[in-house]
N, C-alpha and C positions, 0 to 999 in steps of 0.2 A: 778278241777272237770271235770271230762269227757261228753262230747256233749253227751246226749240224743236224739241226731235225726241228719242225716244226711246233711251236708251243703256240699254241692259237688262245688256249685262255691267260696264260704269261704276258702275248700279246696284249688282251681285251682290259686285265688289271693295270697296263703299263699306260694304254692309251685313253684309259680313263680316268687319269688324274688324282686318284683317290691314294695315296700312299700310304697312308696310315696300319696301324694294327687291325688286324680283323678283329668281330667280335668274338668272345669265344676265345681267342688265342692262348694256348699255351693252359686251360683248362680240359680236364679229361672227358673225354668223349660222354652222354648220356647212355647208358643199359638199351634206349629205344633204337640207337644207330645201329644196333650189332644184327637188331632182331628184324632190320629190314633191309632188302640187297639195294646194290647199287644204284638203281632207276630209281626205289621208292625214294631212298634218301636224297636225288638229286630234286624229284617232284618236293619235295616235303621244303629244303632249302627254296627252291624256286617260289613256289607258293608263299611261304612267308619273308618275300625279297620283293612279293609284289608281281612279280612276272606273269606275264600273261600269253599265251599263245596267239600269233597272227589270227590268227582263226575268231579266234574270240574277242579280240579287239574290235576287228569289223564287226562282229555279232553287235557288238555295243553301238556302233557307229551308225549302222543301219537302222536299229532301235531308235534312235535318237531320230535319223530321220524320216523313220513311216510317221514319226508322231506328229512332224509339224511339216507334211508331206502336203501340197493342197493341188497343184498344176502336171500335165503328163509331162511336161519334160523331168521334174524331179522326183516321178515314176521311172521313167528312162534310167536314168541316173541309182537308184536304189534297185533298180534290175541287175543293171551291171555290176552292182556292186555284191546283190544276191548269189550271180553268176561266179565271181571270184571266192566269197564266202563256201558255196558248195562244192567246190574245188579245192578247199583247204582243210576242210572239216570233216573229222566222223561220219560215216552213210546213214547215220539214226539220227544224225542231227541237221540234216539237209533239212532245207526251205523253200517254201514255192514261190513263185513270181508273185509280185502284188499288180495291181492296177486301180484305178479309181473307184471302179462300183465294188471290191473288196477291200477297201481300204479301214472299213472300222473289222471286218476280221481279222487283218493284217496287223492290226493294232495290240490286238489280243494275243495271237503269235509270236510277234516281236518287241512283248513286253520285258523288261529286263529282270 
């Protein structure tokens, strides 16, 4: 019989291959779950799963490449990618455009 309503993370455990028991299973909850609502305890799981926000993945990616950043086209390149970054992210945590004569400030900015 076919689902009647969407299970999107049903889906994500089924096409991800992993069947096994979860960790945890079938042990009682910790006292810390109760005393935080539903978002925290989702960031809390996430975080220690490893997860990382699109956002901050680039953060990293771009990091990695002001450092060994040396020609304008790979200026270009880490603009656009700026561009996407400050569209994704926090408005405290927006960044400015780099270019070659700031590039050892940019370095200090986009340290990780």
């Amino acid at each position: 019989m076919e689902n009647k309503y969407n299970d999107l993370i049903g889906d994500m455990l089924k096409n991800s291959g992993d069947q096994g028991p979860l960790k945890g299973q079938g042990k009682p909850l910790s006292q810390d779950y109760f005393k935080r609502d539903v978002f925290q305890n989702f960031e809390k799981v996430a975080r220690d799963a490893g997860y990382l926000p699109p956002w901050l993945q680039l953060q990293k990616e771009i990091s990695a490449l002001v450092r060994t950043c040396q020609t304008d086209e790979e200026v270009n390149v880490i603009n656009e990618k700026i561009k996407k970054h400050n569209v994704q992210c926090p408005p405290p945590m927006q960044k400015g455009f780099i270019s070659l004569q700031n590039l050892e400030r940019a370095k200090k900015i986009w340290k990780e």
